[in-house]
C-alpha positions as CSV (number, residue, x, y, z in Angstrom):
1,X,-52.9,-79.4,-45.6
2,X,-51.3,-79.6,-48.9
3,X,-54.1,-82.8,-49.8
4,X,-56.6,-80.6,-48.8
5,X,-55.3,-77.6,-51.2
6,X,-55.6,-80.1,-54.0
7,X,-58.7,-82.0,-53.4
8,X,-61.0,-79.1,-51.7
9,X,-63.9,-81.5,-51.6
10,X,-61.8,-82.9,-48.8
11,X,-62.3,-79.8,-46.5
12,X,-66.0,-79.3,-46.8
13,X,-66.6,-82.9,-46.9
14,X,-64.7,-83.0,-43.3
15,X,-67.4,-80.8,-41.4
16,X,-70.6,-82.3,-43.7
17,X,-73.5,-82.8,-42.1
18,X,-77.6,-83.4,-42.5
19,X,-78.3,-79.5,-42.7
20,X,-76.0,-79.0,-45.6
21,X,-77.1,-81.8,-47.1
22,X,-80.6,-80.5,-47.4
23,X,-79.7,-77.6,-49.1
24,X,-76.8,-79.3,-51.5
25,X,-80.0,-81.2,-52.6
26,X,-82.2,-78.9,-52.9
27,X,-80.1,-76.7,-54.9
28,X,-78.5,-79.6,-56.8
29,X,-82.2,-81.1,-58.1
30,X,-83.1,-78.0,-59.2
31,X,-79.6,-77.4,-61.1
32,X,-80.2,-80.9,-62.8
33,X,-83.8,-79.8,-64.3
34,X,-82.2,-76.9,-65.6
35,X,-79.1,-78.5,-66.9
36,X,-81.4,-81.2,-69.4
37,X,-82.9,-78.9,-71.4
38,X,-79.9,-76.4,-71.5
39,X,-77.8,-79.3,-72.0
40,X,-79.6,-80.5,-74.9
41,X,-79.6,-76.6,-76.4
42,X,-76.7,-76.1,-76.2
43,X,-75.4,-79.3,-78.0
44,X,-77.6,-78.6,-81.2
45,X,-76.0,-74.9,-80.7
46,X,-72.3,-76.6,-81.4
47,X,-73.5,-78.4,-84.3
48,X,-73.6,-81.5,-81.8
49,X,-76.6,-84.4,-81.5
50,X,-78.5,-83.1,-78.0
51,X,-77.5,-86.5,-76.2
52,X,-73.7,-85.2,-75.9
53,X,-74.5,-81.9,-74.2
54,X,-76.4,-84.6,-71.5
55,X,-72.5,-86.1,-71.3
56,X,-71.6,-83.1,-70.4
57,X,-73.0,-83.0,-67.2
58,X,-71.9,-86.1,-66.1
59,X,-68.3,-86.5,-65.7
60,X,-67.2,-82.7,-66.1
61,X,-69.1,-81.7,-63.3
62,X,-68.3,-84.3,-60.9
63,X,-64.5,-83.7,-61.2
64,X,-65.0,-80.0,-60.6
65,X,-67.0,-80.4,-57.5
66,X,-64.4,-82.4,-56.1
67,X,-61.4,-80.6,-58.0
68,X,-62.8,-77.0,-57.7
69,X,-62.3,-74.1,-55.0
70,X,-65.8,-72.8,-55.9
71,X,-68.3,-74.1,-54.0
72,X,-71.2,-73.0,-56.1
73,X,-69.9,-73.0,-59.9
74,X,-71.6,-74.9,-62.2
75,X,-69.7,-76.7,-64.8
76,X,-71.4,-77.7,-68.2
77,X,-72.2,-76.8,-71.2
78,X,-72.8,-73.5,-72.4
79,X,-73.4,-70.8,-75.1
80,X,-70.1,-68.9,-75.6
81,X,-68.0,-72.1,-75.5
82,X,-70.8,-73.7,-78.0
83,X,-70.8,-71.5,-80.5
84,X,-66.9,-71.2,-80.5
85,X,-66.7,-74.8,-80.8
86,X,-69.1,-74.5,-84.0
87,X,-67.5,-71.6,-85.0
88,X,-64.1,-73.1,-85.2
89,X,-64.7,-77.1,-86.4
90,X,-67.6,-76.4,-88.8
91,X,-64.6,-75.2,-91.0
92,X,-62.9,-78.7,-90.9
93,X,-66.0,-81.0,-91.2
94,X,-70.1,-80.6,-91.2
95,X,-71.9,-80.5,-88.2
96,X,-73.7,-83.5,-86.9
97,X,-71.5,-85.5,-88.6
98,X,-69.6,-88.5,-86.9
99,X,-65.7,-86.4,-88.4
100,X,-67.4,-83.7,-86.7
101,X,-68.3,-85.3,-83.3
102,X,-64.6,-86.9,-83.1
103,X,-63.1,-83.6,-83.6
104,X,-65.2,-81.7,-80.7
105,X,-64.4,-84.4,-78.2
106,X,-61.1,-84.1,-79.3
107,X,-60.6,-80.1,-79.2
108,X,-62.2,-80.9,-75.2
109,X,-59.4,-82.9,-74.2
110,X,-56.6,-80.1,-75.7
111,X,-58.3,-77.6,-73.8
112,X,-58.2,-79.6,-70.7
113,X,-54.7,-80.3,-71.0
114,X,-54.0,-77.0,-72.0
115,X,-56.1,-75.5,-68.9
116,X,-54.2,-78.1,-67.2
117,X,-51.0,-76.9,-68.5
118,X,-51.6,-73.7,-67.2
119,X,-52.3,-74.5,-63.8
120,X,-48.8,-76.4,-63.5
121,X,-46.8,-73.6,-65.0
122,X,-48.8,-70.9,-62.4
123,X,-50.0,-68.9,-65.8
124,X,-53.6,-68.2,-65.0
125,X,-52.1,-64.8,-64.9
126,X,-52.5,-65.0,-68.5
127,X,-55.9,-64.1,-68.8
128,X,-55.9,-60.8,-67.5
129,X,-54.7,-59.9,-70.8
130,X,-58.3,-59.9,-72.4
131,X,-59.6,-56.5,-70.5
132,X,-63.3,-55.8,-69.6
133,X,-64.2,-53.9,-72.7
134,X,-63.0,-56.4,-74.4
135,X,-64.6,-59.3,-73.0
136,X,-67.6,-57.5,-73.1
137,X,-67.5,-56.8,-76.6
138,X,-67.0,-60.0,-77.5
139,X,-69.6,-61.4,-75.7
140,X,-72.1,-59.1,-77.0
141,X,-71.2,-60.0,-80.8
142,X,-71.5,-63.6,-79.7
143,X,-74.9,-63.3,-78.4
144,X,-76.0,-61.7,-81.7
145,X,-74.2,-64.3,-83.7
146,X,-76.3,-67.2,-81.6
147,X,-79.4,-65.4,-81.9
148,X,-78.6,-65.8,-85.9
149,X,-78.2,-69.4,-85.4
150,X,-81.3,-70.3,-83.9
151,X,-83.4,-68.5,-87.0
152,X,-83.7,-71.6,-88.4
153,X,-85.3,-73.4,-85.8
154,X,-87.5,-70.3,-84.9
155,X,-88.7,-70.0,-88.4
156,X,-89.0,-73.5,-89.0
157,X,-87.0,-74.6,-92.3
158,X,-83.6,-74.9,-93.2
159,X,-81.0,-72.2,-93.6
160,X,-77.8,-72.7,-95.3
161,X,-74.5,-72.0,-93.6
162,X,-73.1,-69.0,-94.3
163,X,-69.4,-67.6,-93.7
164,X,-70.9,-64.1,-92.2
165,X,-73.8,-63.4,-89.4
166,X,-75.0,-60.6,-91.9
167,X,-75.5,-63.6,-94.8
168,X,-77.5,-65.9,-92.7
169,X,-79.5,-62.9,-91.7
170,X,-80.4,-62.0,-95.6
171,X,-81.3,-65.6,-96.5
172,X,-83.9,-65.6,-93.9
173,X,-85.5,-62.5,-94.7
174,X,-85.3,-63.3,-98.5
175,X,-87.3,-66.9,-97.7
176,X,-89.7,-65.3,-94.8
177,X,-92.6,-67.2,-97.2
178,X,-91.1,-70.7,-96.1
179,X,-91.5,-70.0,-92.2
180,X,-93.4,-72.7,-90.5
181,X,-95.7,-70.8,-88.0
182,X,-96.4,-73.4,-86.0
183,X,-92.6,-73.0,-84.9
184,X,-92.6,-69.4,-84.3
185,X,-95.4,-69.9,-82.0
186,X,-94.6,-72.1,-79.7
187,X,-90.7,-70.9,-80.1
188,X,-92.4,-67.3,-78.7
189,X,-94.8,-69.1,-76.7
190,X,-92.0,-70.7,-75.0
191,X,-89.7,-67.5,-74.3
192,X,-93.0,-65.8,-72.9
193,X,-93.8,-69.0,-70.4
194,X,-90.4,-68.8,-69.0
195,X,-90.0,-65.3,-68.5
196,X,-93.8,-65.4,-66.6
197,X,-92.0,-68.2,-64.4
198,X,-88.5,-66.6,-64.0
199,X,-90.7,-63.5,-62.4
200,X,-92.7,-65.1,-60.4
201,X,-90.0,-67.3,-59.3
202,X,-86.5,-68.0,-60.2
203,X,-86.4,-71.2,-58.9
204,X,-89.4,-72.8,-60.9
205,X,-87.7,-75.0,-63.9
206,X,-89.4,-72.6,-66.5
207,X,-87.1,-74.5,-69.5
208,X,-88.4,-77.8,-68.2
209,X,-91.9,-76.9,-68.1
210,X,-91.8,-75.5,-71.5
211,X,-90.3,-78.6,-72.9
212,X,-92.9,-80.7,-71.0
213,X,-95.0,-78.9,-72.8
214,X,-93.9,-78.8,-75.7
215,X,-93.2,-82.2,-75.7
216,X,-97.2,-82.9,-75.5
217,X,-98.5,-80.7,-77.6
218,X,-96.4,-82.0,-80.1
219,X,-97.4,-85.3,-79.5
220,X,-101.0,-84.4,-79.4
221,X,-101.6,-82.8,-82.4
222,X,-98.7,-84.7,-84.6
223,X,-96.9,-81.3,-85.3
224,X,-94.2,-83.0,-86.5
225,X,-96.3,-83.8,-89.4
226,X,-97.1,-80.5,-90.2
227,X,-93.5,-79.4,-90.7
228,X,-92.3,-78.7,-86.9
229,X,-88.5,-79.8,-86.5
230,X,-88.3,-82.2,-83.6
231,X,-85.1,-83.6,-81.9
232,X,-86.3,-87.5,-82.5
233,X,-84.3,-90.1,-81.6
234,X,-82.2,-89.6,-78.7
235,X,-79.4,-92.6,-77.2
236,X,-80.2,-94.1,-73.8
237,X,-77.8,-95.0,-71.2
238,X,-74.8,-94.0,-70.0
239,X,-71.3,-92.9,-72.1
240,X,-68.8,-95.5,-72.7
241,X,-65.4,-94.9,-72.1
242,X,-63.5,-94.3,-75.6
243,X,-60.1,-93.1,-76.5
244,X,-60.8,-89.0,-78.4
245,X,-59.2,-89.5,-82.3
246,X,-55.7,-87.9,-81.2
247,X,-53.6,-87.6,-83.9
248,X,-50.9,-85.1,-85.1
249,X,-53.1,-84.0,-87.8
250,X,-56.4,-83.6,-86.3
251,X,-54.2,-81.5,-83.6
252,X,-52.4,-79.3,-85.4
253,X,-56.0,-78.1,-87.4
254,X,-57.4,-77.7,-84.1
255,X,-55.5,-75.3,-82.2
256,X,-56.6,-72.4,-83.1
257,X,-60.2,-73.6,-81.9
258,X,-58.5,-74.6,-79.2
259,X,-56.5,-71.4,-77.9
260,X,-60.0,-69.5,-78.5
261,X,-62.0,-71.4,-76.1
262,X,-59.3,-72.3,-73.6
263,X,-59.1,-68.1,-73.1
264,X,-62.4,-67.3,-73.2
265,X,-63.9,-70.5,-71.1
266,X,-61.2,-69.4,-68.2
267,X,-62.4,-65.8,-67.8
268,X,-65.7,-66.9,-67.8
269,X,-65.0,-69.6,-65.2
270,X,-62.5,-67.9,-63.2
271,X,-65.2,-64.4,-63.7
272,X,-68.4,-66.2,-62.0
273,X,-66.3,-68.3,-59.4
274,X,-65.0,-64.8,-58.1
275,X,-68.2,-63.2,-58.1
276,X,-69.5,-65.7,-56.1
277,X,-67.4,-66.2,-54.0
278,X,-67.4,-62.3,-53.1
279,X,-71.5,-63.7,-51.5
280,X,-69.6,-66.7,-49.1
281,X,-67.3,-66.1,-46.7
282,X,-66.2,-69.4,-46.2
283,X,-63.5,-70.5,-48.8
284,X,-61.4,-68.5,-51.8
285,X,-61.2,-69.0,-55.1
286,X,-57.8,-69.8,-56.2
287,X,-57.5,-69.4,-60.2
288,X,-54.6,-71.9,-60.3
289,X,-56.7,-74.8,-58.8
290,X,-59.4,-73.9,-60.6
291,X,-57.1,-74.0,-64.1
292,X,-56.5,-77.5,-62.3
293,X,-60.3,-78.5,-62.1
294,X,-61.5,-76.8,-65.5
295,X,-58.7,-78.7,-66.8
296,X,-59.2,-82.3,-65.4
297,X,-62.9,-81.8,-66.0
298,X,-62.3,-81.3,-69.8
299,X,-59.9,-84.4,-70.1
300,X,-62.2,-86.5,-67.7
301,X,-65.4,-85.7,-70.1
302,X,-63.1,-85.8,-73.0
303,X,-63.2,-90.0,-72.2
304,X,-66.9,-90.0,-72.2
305,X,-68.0,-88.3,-75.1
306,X,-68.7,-84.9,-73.5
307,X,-69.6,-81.7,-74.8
308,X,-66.5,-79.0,-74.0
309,X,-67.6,-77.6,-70.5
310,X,-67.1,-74.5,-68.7
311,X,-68.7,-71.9,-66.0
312,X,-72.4,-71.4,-66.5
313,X,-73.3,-68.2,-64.9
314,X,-77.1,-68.5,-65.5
315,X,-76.8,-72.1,-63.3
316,X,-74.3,-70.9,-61.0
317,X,-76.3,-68.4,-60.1
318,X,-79.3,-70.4,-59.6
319,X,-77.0,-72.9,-57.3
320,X,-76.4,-70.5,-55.1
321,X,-79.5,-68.8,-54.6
322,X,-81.0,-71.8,-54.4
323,X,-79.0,-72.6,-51.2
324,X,-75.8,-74.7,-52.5
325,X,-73.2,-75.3,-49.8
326,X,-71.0,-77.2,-51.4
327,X,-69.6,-79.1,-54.4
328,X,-72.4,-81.9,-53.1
329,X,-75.2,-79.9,-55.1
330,X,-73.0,-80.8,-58.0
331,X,-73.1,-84.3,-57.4
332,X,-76.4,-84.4,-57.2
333,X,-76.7,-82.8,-60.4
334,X,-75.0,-85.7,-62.0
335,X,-77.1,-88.0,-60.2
336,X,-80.3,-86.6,-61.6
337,X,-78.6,-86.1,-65.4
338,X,-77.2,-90.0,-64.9
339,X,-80.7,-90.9,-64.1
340,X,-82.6,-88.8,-67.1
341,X,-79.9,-90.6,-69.6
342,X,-80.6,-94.4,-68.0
343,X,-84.6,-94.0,-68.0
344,X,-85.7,-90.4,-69.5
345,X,-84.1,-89.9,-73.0
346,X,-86.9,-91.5,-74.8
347,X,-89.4,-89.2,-73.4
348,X,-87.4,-86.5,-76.0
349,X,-88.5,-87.7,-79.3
350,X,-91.4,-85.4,-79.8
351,X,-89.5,-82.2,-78.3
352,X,-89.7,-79.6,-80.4
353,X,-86.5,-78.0,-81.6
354,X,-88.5,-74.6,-81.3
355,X,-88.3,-74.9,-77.8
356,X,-84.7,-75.0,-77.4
357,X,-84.2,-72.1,-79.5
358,X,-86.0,-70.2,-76.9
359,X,-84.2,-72.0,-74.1
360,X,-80.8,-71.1,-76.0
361,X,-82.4,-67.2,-77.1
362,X,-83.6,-66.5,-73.3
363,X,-80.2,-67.5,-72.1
364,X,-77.7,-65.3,-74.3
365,X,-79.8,-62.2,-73.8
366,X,-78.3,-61.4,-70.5
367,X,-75.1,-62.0,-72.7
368,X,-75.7,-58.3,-75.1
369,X,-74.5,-55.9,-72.5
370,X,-75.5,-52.7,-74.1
371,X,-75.3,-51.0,-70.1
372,X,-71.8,-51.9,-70.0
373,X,-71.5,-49.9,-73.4
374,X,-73.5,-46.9,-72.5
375,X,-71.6,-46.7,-69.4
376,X,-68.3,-46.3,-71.5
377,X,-69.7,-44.4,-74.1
378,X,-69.9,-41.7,-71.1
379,X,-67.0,-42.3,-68.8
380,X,-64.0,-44.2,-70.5
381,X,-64.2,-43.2,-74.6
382,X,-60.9,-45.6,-75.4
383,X,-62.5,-48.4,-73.9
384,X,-65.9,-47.4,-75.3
385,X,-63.8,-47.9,-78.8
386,X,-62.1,-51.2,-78.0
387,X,-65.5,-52.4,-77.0
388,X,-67.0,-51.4,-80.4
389,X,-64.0,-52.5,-82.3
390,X,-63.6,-56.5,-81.0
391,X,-67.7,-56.5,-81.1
392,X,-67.6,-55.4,-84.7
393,X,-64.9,-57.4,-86.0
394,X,-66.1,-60.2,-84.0
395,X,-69.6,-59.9,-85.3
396,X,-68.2,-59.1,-89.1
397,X,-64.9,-61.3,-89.7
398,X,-65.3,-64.3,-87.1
399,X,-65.0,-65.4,-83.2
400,X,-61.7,-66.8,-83.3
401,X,-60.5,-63.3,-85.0
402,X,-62.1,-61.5,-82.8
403,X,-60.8,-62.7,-79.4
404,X,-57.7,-62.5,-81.2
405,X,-58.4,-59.0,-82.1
406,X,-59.7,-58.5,-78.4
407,X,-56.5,-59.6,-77.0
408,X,-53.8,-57.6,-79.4
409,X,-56.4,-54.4,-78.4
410,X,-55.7,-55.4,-74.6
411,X,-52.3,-55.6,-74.7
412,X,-51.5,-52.4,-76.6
413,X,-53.7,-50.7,-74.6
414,X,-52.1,-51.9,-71.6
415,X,-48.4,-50.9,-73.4
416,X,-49.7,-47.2,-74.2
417,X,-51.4,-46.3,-70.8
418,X,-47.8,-47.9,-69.2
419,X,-45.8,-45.6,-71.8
420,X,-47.0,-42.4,-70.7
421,X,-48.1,-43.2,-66.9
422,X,-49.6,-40.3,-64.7
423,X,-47.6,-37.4,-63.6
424,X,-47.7,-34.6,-60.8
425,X,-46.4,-31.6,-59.9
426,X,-46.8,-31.6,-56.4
427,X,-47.6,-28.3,-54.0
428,X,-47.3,-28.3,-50.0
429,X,-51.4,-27.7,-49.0
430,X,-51.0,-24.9,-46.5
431,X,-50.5,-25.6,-42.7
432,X,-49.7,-29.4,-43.6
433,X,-47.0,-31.5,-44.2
434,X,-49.4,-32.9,-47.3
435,X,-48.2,-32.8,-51.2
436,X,-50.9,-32.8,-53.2
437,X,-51.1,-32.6,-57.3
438,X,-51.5,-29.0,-58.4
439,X,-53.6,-29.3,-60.7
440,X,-56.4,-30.6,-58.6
441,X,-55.8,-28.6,-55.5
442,X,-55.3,-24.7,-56.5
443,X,-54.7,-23.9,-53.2
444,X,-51.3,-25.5,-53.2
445,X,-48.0,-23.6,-52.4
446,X,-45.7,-23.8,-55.6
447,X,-42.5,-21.7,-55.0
448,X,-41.2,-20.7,-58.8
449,X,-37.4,-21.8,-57.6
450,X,-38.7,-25.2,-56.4
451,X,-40.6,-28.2,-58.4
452,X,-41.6,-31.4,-56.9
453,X,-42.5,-34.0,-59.6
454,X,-44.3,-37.5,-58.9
455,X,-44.0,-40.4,-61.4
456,X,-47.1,-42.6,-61.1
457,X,-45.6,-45.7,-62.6
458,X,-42.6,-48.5,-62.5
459,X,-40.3,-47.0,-64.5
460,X,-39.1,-49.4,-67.6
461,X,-37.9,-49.7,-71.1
462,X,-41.7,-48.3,-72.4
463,X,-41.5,-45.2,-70.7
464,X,-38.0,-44.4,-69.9
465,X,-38.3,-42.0,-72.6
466,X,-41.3,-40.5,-71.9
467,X,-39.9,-40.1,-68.3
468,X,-36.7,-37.8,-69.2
469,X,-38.8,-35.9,-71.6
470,X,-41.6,-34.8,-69.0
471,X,-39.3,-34.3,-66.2
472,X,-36.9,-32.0,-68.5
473,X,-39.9,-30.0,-70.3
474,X,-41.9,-29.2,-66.6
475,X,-38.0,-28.2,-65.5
476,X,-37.6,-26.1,-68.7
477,X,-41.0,-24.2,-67.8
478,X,-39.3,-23.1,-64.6
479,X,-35.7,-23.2,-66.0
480,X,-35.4,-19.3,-65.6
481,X,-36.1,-19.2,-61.4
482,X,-35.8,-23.2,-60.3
483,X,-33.3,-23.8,-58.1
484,X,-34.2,-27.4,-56.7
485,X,-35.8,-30.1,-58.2
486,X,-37.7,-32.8,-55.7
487,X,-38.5,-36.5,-57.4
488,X,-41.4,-38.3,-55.9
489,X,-40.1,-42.2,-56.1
490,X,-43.3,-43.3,-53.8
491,X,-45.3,-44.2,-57.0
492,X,-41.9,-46.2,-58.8
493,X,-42.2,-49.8,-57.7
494,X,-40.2,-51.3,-60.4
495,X,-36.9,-50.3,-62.6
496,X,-35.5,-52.3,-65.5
497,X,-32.0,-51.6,-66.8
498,X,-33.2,-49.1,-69.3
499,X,-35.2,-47.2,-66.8
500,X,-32.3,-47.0,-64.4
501,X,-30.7,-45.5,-67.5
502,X,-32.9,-43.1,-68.1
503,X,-32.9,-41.5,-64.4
504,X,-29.2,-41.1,-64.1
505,X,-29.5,-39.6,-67.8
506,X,-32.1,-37.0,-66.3
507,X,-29.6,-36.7,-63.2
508,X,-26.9,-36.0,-64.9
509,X,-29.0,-33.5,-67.4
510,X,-30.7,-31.4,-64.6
511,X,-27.7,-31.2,-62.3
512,X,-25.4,-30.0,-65.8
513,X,-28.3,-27.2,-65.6
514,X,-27.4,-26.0,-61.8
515,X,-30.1,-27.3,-60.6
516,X,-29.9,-29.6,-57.2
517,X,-31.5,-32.7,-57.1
518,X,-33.4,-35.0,-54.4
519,X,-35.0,-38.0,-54.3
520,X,-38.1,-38.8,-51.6
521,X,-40.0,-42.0,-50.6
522,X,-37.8,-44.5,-52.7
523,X,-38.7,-47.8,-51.9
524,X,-36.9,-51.0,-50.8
525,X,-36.7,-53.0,-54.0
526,X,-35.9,-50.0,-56.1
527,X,-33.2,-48.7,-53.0
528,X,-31.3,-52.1,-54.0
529,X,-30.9,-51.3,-57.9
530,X,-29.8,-48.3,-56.9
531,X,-27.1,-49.3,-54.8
532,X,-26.0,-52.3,-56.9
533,X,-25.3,-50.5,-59.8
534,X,-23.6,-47.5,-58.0
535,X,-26.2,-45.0,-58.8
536,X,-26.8,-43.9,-55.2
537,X,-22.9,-43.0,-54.9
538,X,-23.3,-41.3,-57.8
539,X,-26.2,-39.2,-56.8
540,X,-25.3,-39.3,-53.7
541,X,-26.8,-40.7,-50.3
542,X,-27.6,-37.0,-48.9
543,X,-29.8,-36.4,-51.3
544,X,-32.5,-39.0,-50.6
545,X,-35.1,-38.4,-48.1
546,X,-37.8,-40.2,-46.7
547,X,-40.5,-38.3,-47.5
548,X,-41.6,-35.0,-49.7
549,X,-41.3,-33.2,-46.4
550,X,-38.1,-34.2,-44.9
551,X,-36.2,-32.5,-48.5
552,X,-38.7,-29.5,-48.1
553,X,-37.5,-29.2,-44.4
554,X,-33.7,-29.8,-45.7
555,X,-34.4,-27.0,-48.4
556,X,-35.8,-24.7,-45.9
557,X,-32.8,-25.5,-43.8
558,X,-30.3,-24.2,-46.8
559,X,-32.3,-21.8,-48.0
560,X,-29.6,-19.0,-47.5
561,X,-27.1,-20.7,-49.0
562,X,-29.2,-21.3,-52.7
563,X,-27.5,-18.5,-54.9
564,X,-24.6,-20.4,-55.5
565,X,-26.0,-23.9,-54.7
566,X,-23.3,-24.0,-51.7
567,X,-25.1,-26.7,-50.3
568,X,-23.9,-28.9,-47.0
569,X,-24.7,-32.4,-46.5
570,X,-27.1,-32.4,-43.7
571,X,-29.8,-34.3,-45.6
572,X,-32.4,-36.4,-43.4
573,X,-31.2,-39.9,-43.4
574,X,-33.4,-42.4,-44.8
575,X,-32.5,-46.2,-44.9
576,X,-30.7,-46.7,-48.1
């Protein structure tokens, strides 16, 4: 069992038959065709030679199909992880350049290991830091900043890089008079073909088609001699097997490159392998072992020459609905790219570079969610603003300052909404044994001698405060008729030291105030602090009840006996 938990390919692989087989190869040939020319894209897009992003779906992907939990991920290159990778080594050397290529494969094998790292310490956890609005943001501002990059090939001469998105922007409309229009054509041309294909079908290889294309025309009518960038030269035959240039140095300037992508290429992993696994009913997803997988795969491609991998949602999502059953499809993915790099590569010289602009320009528009900020805008405002504020600093400053930014919003956002947590008075609803919020249903009974509060939170060092100060200022409010004072613990799953503080503090304050107070629907882990550190003694095991209901009925019970707070100890007994 515990073999199986670690290799998953060993519990498909144990019921495999002819049928799956089929459609593992259906889906995976169709995968592969996609993969080339994405591959290839994607590669220029990280400042790479295309013949690396081809490397990329070799090794990578056939340790994840064995490795993985997802049965339909596709690992490989891909935009987000591309541009980051540009993003963060264009500062240390220039793009294309052999410095450059050693410090890519490099910053592959450190996210691997740290991926890795991860998965043996249980901290995929980590992630969750990096909320929706935030992810989304950043994603958004990414697929503007790619768009950017691909102006040069699109227009058809050279732009200079610039520090700022904005910059690049300004360049190219102050040397419009230099665009080639050859390029613009078929770059358009190209985006229109495979949009026509994607709707007819979304299984017809519209990227290969237009690179097919593109490759003839070119050839045809010698467009490369009237100014059209072509990709030229590409390597033929498989990667060797070579040591990445690991040395303290080159480390230590990396890891900030590093950090970045490892986040972001696990929530966009982890973030496609869940949603697809929500259309199979057959396995689960577990984040650790896919840390594991997305981390082998890394430091396996690392050793030949690959391209930094991760989740591809666009060919995920094209392996699944184009019948993948298993990690096989995967396999035969790597089949098909190991065959293109043996016998293929030298049909490449003449493709234009126009073409995988609009390959990489169709890909990232899915990535500019402006629903996801319209639907903010009108239900959630805060995370409408922490949206706007990692997309604009993202899109402004730079990517590795933004996720940055993105994760410091996350976690003080997370810290505030925990510091002042939901909370209720609570009202019996007429003829029930119900307590409902009074605020929300006016037809609750509020007696002015009696208030029931509910905390909607564990109760810790960030709201302790908080906690003493609502519960004394609703008290106050009634201060002049309340008699008895009812604490909901149902909601309080956790208590720290401070926040076990804090309730005897508001104990102690309430009761100095003659008022009596109970406790209902404290649960088992929070029972134990209590009675470990003397606190029930203190408050007294008669006053905790079960439910809201059993100190109403106990209340009810002494009701004659409230002027002077001469109460008896027959409170309902819970287990405490």
């Amino acid at each position: 069992m515990r073999i199986k938990q670690l290799i998953p390919a060993l519990d498909w692989g144990a019921t495999y038959d002819a049928a799956t087989f089929k459609s593992d190869l259906a889906a995976g040939i169709t995968v592969g065709v996609m993969l080339v020319p994405q591959g290839m894209a994607y590669a220029l897009l990280a400042g790479m030679p295309p013949i690396y992003g081809l490397y990329g779906g070799l090794i990578p992907l056939a340790l994840y199909a064995i490795l993985g939990t997802s049965r339909q991920l596709s690992i490989g290159p891909v935009a987000i992880s591309a541009l980051l990778i540009l993003a963060g080594v264009s500062q240390l050397a220039e793009p294309g350049t052999e410095r450059y290529i050693q410090l890519v494969i490099l910053a592959g094998l450190l996210i691997g290991i740290a991926q890795l790292g991860l998965s043996i310490l249980q901290m995929g956890f980590l992630v969750n830091f990096l909320s929706h609005p935030v992810v989304a943001g950043f994603t958004s501002a990414a697929a503007v900043i790619i768009a950017v990059s691909q102006l040069k090939d699109l227009l058809g001469f050279d732009i200079p890089r610039f520090a700022h998105t904005y910059e690049t922007v300004v360049y190219a409309f102050e040397h419009l008079q230099q665009t080639n229009w050859i390029s613009v054509a078929i770059c358009l041309g190209a985006i229109t073909l495979m949009t026509v294909l994607r709707k007819i079908d979304r299984n017809i290889p519209g990227a290969l088609i237009a690179v097919a294309i593109g490759i003839l025309m070119t050839w045809f009518f010698n467009l490369q001699d009237q100014g059209l960038r072509i990709v030229r030269d590409v390597p033929q035959g498989l990667p060797s097997c070579s040591l990445p240039a690991i040395t303290w140095d080159n480390i230590r300037i990396l890891i900030p490159t590093v950090l970045t992508v490892t986040i972001i290429g696990i929530i966009e992993s982890i973030g496609i392998a869940k949603v697809l696994e929500t259309k199979h009913r057959n396995y689960v997803v577990r984040p650790n072992q896919e840390l594991l997988a997305l981390g082998l795969s890394k430091i396996g491609g690392a050793f030949f020459q690959a391209l930094p991998t991760s989740g591809s949602f666009t060919r995920s999502a094209i392996n699944h609905e184009s019948g993948a059953k298993t990690g096989m499809a995967s396999i035969i993915t790597v089949t098909l790219i190991a065959f293109t790099l043996l016998f293929l590569t030298p049909l490449f010289y003449y493709l234009p570079k126009a073409v995988l602009a609009a390959i990489i320009l169709l890909a990232v528009r899915s990535l500019f969610d402006l629903p996801e900020a319209i639907h903010l805008w009108k239900n959630h405002k805060q995370d409408f603003l922490m949206m706007m504020a990692t997309f604009i600093f993202t899109l402004f400053a730079s990517t590795e300052e933004g996720v940055l930014l993105g994760v410091v919003l996350s976690v003080l956002a997370m810290l505030y909404r925990s510091s002042k947590p939901h909370i209720a008075v609570l009202g019996n609803l007429p003829g029930t044994n119900h307590y409902r919020n009074i605020n929300r249903f006016a037809e609750a009974d509020n007696p002015d001698d009696l208030l029931i509060i509910r905390f909607d939170s564990q109760l810790y060092f960030g709201n302790a405060a908080y906690y003493k100060e609502k519960i004394r200022d609703l008290a106050v409010e009634k201060l002049a008729t309340l008699k008895v004072v009812v604490l909901d613990f149902s909601s309080i799953h956790e208590l720290d030291s401070t926040g076990q503080q804090a309730l005897e503090e508001t104990h102690l304050l309430l009761s100095e105030r003659g008022l009596k107070v109970l406790y209902s629907g404290v649960i088992g882990p929070v029972r134990d602090i209590l009675s470990k550190s003397g606190l029930t003694d203190k408050i007294g095991k008669n006053n905790f009840f079960m439910y809201v209901h059993d100190a109403i009925r106990y209340i009810n019970n002494q009701r004659d006996g409230m002027g002077d707070l001469g109460w008896t100890s027959h409170a309902i007994q819970s287990n405490i």
